[in-house]
N, C-alpha and C positions, 0 to 999 in steps of 0.2 A: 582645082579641076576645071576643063573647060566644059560648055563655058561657065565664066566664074560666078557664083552665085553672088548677088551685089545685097540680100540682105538679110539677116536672120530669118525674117519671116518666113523666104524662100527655102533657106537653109533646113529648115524641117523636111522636107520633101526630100531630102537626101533619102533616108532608111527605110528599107521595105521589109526587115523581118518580121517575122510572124511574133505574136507574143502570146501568151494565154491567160494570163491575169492581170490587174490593175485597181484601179480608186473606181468608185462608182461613173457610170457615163453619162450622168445623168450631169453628177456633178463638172465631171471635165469639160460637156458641150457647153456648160454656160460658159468658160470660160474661153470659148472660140472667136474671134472676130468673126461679126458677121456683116456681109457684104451688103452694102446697100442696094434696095432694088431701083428698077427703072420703071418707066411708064410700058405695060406692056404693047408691043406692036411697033416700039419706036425704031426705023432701025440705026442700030449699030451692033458691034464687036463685043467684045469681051478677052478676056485671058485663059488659057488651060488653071493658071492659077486662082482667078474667080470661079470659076466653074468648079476648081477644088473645092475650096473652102464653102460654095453651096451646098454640094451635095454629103460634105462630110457633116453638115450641118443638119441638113432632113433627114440621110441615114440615122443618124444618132434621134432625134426628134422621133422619127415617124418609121424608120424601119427598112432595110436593104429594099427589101423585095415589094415594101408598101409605094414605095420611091419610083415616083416614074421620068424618064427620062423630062417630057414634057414641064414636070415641076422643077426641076433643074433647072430647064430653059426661061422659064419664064419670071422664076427668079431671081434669073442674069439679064433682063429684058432682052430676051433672045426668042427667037423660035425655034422648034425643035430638031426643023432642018438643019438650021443654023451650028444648033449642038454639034450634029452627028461631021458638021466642018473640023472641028477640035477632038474627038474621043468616037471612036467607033461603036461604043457602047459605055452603058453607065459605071459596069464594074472596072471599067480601065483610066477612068478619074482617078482613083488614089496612086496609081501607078505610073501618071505622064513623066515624074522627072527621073523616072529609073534608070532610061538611058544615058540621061547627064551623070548617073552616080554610078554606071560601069565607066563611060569615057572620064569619068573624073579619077577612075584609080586608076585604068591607063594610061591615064599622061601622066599621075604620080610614082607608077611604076618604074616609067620609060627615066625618070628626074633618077632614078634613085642609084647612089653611088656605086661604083663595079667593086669596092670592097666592102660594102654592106651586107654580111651574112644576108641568106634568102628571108629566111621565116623572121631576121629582124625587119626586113627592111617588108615583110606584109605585115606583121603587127604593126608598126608604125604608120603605114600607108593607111591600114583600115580603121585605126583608133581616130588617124586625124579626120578621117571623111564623117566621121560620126562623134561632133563635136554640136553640143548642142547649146543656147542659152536658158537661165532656169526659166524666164519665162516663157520661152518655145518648149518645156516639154510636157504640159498638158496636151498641147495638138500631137506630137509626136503618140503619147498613154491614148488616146481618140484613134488616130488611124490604125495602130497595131492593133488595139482592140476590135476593132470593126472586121480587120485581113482575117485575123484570129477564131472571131465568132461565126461572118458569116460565110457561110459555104460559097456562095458565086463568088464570093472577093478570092477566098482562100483558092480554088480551083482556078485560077486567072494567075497564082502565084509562079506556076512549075516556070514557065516560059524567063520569067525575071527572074528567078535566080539560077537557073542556067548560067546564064548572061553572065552576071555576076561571079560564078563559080569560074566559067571562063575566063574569064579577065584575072583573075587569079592564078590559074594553073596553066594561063600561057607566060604569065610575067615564068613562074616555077620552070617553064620548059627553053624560056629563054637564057633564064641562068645554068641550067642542066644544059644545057645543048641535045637536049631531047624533041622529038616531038611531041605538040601540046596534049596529042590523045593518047601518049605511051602511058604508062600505070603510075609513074610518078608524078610526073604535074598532074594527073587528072587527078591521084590523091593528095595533094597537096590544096587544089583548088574545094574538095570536099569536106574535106575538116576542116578547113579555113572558115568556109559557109557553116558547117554543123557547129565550131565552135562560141563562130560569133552570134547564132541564134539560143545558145545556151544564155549566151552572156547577156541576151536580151531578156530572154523568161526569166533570169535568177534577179535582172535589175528591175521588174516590174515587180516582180513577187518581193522582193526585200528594200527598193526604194530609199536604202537607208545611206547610195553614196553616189557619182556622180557616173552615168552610163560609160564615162571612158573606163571607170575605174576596173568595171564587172569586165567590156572586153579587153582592158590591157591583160589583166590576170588571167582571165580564158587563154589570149594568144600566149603570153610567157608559158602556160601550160604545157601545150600544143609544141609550142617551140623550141620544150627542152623533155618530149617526149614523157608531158607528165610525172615527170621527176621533180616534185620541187623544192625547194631548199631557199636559206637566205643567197644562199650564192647568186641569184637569179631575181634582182627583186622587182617590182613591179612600178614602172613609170610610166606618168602619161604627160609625159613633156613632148615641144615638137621633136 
């Protein structure tokens, strides 16, 4: 997906479902890389991606709404003007590479073959975009959780997965030769979203096999109109 993300670490930043349970957060934030600081006041820059991994860091520590923009900054040796250069606000840090992960299913869409059934060819687009490493998915169980519990994150959610739902049900409306806000691609773009945030909750709650596995089986569902049988089995190959 462009552009292309160059490393796991980044690659977490792909998935913005919501999820509602997990391992304790307590335990998962040790497990975060945490960003070195700088001397405050010195200046330079930073990344949208440091500024991530700060704030998901004191959210978890010390508390969404305990969190102020200012401790963010300054422990990115930033100032707080500075922040509000990269994220208009604090609750839109967990959310900067959203955009990259709707443009990443649209040019996977745009790739995908004119004899690829529809619904194959969005399970496969959406399984691959949410390919994670074992050791990226404590940050991954961290962010969901944080979207999940607290309210300003969750309430900042509708906007992004719009977007996402979009990009779904106009790929649907280009293969229908419909338009994208007619009743099918907009249902097509909505179960898509409602199924892959099942397959999120059921893989946090049960942890017991590899996140593609929870959405390949959600989308085979969805895709054979919840009829399922061995006829239909479930693959998470490219």
């Amino acid at each position: 997906m462009p552009p292309t993300l160059t490393s796991a670490t980044d690659k977490i930043n792909r998935c913005a479902f919501p999820v509602h349970a997990g391992p304790s957060l307590r335990f998962i934030v040790q497990n975060l890389p945490v960003t070195a600081q700088h001397p405050r006041g010195r200046p330079r820059g930073t990344t949208k991606r440091e500024l991530e991994l700060i704030a998901m860091r004191l959210f978890s520590e010390q508390g969404f709404d305990e969190t102020t923009v200012e401790q963010i900054a300054a422990a990115a040796g930033i100032s707080g003007r500075t922040f509000f250069r990269y994220f208009p606000g604090k609750a839109e840090v967990l959310w900067y590479s959203f955009d990259d992960e709707v443009a990443g299913l649209r040019a996977a869409f745009a790739t995908a073959a004119p004899d690829e059934p529809m619904m194959a060819a969005v399970r496969r687009v959406v399984v691959n975009a949410n390919r994670y490493r074992a050791e990226d998915v404590a940050e991954l169980r961290t962010r969901m959780k944080l979207v999940a519990e607290v309210p300003a994150l969750a309430a900042t959610a509708g906007a992004h997965y719009d977007a996402w739902e979009r990009a779904v049900g106009e790929f649907a409306a280009s293969r229908l030769g419909e338009p994208a806000d007619s009743l099918i691609p907009m249902a097509v773009g909505r179960t898509t979203l409602a199924a892959a945030r099942a397959a999120f909750d059921a893989w946090v709650a049960g942890a017991d096999a590899d996140l593609t596995v929870y959405l390949d089986r959600a989308l085979v569902a969805l895709e054979h109109g919840f009829v399922l049988s061995d006829a239909f089995p479930v693959t998470t190959g490219d």
